[in-house]
C-alpha positions as CSV (number, residue, x, y, z in Angstrom):
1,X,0.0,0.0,0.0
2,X,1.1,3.6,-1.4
3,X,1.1,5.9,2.1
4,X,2.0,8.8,0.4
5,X,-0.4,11.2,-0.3
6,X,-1.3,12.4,-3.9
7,X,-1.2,16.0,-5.2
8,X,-5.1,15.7,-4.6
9,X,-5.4,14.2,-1.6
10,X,-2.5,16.6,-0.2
11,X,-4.7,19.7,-1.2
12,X,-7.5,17.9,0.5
13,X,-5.6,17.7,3.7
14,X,-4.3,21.8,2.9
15,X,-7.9,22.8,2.5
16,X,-9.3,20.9,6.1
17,X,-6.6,21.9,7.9
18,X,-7.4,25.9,6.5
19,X,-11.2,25.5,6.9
20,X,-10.8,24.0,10.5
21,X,-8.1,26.9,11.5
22,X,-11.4,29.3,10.4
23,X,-14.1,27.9,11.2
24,X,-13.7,25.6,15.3
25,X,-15.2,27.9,17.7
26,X,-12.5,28.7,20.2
27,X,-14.7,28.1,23.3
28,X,-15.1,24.3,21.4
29,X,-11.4,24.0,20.7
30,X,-10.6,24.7,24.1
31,X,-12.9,22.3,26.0
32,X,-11.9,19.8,23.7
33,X,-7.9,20.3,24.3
34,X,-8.7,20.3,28.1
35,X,-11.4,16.7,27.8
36,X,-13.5,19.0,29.4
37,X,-17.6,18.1,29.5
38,X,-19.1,19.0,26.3
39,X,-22.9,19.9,25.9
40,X,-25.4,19.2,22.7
41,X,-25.1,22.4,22.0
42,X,-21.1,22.3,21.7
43,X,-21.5,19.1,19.1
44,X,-24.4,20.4,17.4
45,X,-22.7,23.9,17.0
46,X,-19.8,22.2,15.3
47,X,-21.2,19.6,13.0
48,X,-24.0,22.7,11.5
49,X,-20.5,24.3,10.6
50,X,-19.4,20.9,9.0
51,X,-22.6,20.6,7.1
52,X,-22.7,23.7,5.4
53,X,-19.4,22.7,4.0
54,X,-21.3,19.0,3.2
55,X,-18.6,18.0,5.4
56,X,-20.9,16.2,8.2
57,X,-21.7,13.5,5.9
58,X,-18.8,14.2,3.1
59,X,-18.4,10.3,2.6
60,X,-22.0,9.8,1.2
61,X,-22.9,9.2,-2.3
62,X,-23.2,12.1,-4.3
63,X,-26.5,10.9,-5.3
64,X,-28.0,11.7,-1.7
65,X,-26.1,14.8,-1.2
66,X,-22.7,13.4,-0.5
67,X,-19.3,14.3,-1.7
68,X,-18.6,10.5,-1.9
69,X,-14.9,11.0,0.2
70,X,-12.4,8.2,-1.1
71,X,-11.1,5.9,2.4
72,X,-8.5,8.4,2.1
73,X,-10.3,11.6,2.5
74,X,-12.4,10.0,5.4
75,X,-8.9,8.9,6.9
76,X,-7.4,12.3,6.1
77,X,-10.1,14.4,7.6
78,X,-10.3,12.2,10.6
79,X,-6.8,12.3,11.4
80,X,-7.0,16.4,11.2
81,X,-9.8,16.5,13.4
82,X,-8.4,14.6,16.5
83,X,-4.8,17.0,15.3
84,X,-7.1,19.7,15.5
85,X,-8.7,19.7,18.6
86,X,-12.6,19.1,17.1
87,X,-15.2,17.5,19.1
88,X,-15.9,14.2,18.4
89,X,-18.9,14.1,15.5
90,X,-21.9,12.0,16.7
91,X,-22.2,8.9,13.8
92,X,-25.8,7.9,14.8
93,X,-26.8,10.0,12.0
94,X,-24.5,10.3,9.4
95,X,-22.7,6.8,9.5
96,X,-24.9,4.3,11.3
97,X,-29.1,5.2,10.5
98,X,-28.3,7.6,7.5
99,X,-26.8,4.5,5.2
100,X,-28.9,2.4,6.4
101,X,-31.8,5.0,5.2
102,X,-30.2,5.8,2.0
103,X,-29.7,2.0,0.9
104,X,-33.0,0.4,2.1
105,X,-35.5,3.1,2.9
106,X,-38.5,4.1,0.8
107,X,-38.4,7.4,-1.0
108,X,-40.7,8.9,1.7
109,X,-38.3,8.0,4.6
110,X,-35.1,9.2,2.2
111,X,-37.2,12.9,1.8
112,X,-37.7,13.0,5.3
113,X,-34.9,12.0,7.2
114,X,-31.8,12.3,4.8
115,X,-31.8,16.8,4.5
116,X,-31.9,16.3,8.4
117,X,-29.1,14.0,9.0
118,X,-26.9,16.0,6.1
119,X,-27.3,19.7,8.0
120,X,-27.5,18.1,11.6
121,X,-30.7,19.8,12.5
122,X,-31.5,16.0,13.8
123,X,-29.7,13.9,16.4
124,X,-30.6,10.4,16.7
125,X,-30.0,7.7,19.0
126,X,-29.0,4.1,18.8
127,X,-31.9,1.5,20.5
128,X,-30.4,-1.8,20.1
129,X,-29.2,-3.4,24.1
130,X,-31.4,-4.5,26.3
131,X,-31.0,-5.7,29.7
132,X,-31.2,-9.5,28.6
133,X,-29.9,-8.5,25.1
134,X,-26.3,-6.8,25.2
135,X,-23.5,-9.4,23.2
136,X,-26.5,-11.3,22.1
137,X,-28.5,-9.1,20.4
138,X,-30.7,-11.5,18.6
139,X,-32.4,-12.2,22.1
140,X,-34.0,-8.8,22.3
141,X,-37.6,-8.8,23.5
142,X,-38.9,-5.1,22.8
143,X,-42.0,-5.9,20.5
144,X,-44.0,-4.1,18.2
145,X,-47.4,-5.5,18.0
146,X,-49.4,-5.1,14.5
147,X,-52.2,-2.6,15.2
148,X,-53.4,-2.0,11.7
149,X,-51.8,1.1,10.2
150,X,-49.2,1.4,13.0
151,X,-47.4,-0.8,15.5
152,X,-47.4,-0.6,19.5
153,X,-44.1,-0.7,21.0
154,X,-43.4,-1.8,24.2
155,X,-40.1,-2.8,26.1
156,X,-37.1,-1.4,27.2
157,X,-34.1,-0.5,25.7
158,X,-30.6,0.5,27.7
159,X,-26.9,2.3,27.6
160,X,-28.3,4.4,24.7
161,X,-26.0,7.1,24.1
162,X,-27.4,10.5,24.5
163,X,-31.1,9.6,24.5
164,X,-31.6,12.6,26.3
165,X,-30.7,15.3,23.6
166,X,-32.0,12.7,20.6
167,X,-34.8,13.5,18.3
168,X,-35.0,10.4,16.9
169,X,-33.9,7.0,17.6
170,X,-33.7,3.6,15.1
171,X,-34.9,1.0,17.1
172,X,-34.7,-3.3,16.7
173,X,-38.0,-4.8,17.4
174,X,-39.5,-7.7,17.8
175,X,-42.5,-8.2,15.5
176,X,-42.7,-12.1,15.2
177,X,-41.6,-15.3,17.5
178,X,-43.0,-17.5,15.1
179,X,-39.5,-17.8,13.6
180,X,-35.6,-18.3,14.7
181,X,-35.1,-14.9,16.9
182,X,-33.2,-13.0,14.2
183,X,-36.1,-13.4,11.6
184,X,-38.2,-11.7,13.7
185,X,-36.7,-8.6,13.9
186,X,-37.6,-5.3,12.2
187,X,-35.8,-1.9,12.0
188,X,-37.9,1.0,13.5
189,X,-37.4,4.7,12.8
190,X,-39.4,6.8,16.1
191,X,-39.6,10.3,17.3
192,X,-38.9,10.8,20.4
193,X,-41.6,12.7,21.1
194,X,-44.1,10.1,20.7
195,X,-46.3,9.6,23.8
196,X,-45.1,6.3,26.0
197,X,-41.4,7.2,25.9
198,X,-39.6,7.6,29.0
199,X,-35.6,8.2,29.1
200,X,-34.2,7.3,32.9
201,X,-30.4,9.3,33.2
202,X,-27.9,6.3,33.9
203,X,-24.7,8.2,35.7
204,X,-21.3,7.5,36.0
205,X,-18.8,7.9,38.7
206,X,-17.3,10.8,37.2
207,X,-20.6,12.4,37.2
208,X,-21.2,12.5,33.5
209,X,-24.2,11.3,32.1
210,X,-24.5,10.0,28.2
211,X,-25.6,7.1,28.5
212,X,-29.5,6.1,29.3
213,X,-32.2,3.4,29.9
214,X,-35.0,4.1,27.0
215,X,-38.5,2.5,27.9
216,X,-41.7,2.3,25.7
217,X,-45.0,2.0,26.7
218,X,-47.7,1.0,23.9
219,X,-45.8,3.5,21.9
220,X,-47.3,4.6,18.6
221,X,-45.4,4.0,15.4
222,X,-46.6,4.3,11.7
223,X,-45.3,1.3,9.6
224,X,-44.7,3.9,7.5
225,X,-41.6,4.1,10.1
226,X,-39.8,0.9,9.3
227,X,-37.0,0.1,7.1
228,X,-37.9,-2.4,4.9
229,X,-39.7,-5.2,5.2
230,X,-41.4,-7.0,8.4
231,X,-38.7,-9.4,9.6
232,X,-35.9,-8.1,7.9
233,X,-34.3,-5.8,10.3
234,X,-31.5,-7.9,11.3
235,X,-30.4,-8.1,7.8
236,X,-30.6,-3.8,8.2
237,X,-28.6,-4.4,12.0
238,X,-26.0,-6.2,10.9
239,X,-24.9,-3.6,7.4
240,X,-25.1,-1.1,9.8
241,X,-23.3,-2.9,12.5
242,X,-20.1,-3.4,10.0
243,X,-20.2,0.5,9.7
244,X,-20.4,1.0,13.9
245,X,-17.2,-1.1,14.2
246,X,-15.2,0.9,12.0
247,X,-15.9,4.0,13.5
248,X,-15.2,2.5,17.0
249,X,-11.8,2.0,15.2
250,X,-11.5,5.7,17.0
251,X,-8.7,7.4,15.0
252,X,-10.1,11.0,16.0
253,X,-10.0,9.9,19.3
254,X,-6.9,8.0,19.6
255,X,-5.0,10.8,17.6
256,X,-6.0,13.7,19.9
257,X,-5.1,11.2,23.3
258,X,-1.2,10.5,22.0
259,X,-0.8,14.2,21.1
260,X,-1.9,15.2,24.5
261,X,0.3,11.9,26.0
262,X,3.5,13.3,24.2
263,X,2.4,16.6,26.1
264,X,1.9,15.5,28.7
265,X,5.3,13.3,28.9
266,X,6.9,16.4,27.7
267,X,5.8,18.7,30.7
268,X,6.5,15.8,33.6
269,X,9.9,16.0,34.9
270,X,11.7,13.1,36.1
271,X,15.1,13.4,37.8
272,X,15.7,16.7,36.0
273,X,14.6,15.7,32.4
274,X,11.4,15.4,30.2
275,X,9.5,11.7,30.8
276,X,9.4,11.3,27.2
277,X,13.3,11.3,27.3
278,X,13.0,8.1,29.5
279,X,13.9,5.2,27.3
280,X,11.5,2.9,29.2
281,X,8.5,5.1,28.9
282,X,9.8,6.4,25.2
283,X,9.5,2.8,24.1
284,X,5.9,2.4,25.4
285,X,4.8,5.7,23.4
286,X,6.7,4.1,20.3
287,X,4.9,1.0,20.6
288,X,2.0,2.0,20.7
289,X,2.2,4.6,18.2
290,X,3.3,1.7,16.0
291,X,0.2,-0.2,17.0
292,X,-1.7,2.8,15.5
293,X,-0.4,2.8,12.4
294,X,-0.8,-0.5,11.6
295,X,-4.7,0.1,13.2
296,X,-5.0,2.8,10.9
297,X,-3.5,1.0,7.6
298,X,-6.3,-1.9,8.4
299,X,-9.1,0.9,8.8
300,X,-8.2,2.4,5.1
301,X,-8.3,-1.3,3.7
302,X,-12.1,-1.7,5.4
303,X,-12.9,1.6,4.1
304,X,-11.8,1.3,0.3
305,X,-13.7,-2.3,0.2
306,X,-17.0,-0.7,1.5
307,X,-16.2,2.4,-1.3
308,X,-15.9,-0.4,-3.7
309,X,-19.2,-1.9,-2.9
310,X,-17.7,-4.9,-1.0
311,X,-19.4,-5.6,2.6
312,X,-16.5,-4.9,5.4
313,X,-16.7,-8.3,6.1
314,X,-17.7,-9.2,10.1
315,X,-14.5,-10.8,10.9
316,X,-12.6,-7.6,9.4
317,X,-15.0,-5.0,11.1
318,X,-14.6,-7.1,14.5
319,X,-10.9,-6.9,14.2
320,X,-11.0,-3.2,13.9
321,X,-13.0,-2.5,16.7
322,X,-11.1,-5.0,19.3
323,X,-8.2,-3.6,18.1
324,X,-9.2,0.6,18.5
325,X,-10.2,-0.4,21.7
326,X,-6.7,-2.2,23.0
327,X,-4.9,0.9,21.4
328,X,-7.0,3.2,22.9
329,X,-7.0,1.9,26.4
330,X,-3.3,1.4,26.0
331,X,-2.9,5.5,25.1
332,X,-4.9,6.0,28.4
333,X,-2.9,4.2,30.7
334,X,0.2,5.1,29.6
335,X,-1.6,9.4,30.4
336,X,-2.3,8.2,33.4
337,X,1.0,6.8,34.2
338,X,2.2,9.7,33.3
339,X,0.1,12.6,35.5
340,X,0.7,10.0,38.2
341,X,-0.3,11.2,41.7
342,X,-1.6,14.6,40.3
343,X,-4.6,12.7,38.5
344,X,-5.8,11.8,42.1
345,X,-8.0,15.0,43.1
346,X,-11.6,14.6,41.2
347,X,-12.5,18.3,39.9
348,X,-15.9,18.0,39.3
349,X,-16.1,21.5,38.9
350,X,-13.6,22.0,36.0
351,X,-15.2,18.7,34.2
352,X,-18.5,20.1,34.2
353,X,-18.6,23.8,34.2
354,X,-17.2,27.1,33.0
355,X,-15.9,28.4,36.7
356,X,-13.1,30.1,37.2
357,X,-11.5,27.9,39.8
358,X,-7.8,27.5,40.1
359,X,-7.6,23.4,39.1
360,X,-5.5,21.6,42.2
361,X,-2.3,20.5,40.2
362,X,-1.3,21.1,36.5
363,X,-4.1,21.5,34.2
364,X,-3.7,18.7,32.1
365,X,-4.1,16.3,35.5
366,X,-8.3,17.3,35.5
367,X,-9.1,14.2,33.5
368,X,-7.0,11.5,32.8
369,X,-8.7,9.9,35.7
370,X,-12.0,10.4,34.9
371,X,-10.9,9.1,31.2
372,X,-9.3,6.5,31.9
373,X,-11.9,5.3,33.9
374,X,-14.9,5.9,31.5
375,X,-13.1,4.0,28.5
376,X,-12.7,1.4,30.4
377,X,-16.4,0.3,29.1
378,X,-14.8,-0.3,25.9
379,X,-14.4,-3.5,25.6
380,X,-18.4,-3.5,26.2
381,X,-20.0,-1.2,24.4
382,X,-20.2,-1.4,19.9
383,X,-20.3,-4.9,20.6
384,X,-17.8,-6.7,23.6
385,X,-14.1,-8.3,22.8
386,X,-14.8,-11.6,24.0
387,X,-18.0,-11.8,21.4
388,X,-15.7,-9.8,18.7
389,X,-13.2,-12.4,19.1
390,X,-15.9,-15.3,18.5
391,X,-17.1,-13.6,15.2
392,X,-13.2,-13.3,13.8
393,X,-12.7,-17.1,14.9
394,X,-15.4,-18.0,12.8
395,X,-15.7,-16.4,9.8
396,X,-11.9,-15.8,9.3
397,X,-10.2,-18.8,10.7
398,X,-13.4,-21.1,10.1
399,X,-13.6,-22.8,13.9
């Protein structure tokens, strides 16, 4: 593989870098560089900016509005983002429910949803776990009963991301149990606003609060609202599944953490010198720098075979996403080796507010903590290792 970027794809990079230099908000950048607590109006701010570039969904087909980014471009404008500072873009919409929309939904549901997703106007949320149904999916139990023109959803859904600023979330259902549990799944598109849901805050330690439990009850939803056909939505979960794992590769993310570790290691002094001058520690950044690049070669090759019109492939998509997640964990630790006894003191009110409060210790030892912590989850959430692992053993090494 050619790493070397082409004239094109080097203007591409030039004109991203220029447009991100004019157009972050410096209250955003600056949260961002400090992992401080973002709100919806932080992300959403940002990703109207994107979209009236086309840049919130620049990887879709130009025939819905897209600018049809090579893997390159996608990789490029990642990697400049997490250089960058920019908040991390929320992919319910533009890479998980909008391809899904734009590949298998009726013209009605393309009109409707499609100009929302493009200028971010909509955020939408992901109901797929369940309390009996995390790794194993296929045993979810939230049913939509056939009441003529519309279907009555009841159940519970849980650790849905940001349920509480969401418009909209896409929803797996159970319509049938006449059949083996995954052909009775269908793919539901519902507003939050519909009467019978109830979104319960699930809180971390840290205090931060993204994640929910979602519960419905006798919900009203046109049919007009699903995907496809009756009984077809796992066929719907698992395309869009290969295109979750891939973004829970986390290049944004991981880029941003090893810029702020080799900070970091460059502001900590140990017997007189920089920590990133320790050979020891040097060769753990090194390492798992050189982990990254290999991650990030692997991502280009699952991106270029979707672009080509080849599925990622489960075992390739698993791979991606166990790995992200061991890389990512692995930046973490090695900040909070780092920080050391100054990441001890929880600031609560530098995580989560504008204060002017002098923080206890430098200010890069406010979060690695609370991060380190937090990611922890994962090797759970997007689908957990162990099950990842399963998938690769069987449909790459055939056991």
């Amino acid at each position: 593989m050619d790493l070397k970027l082409s004239q094109q794809e080097q203007a591409f990079a030039d004109e991203v870098r220029d447009f991100i230099a004019a157009r972050l908000p410096r209250d955003i950048e600056e949260k961002v560089r400090l992992d401080r607590h973002l709100d919806r109006d932080d992300y959403m701010r940002w990703q109207q900016v994107l979209a009236e570039r086309g840049w919130f969904t620049g990887a879709w087909p130009r025939s819905v509005g897209g600018h049809e980014w090579t893997a390159v471009q996608t990789y490029i404008f990642n990697t400049i983002a997490g250089e960058m500072n920019c908040p991390e873009l929320q992919v319910f919409g533009p890479s998980m429910v909008g391809p899904v929309i734009y590949t298998y939904g009726s013209d009605e549901q393309k009109a409707r949803h499609l100009p929302a997703i493009r200028d971010s106007s909509v955020w939408w949320c992901q109901g797929y776990s369940e309390p009996s149904a995390g790794s194993d999916l296929a045993a979810l139990s939230t049913r939509a009963d056939d009441a003529g023109d519309h279907y009555l959803v009841n159940g519970q859904k849980i650790w849905t991301s940001y349920a509480h600023w969401a418009d909209w979330i896409f929803c797996l259902v159970r319509t049938s149990r006449d059949m083996r549990p995954q052909t009775g799944i269908s793919f539901l598109l519902i507003d939050m606003k519909t009467p019978g849901i109830e979104v319960q805050p699930i809180r971390m330690m840290d205090g931060t609060h993204s994640l929910n439990a979602v519960f419905f009850s006798d919900v009203k939803v046109p049919k007009a609202n699903r995907i496809g056909e009756e009984g077809q939505g796992w066929t719907y979960a698992k395309f869009l599944l290969e295109h979750e794992r891939v973004e829970n590769a986390n290049l944004r993310f991981i880029t941003q953490e090893l810029l702020k570790l080799r900070r970091i290691a460059g502001s900590v002094r140990v017997g007189g010198r920089p920590l990133i001058e320790d050979p020891l520690f040097a060769a753990k950044v090194s390492a798992v720098e050189a982990q990254f690049k290999a991650l990030e070669i692997g991502v280009l090759r699952v991106l270029s075979n979707i672009q080509a019109g080849a599925p990622a492939g489960a075992g390739t998509s698993s791979f991606i996403k166990v790995r992200g997640t061991q890389i990512a964990q692995s930046v973490l630790e090695l900040i909070l080796e780092a920080t050391g006894a100054d990441a001890q003191p929880y600031q609560p009110e530098l995580l989560f507010t504008d204060a002017d409060v002098a923080p206890i210790g430098p200010d890069y030892a406010v979060t690695p903590a609370s991060s380190h912590f937090w990611r922890r989850a994962m090797t759970i959430y997007g689908g957990s290792t162990e099950i990842q692992r399963n998938i690769m053993a069987k449909h790459v090494l055939g056991l």
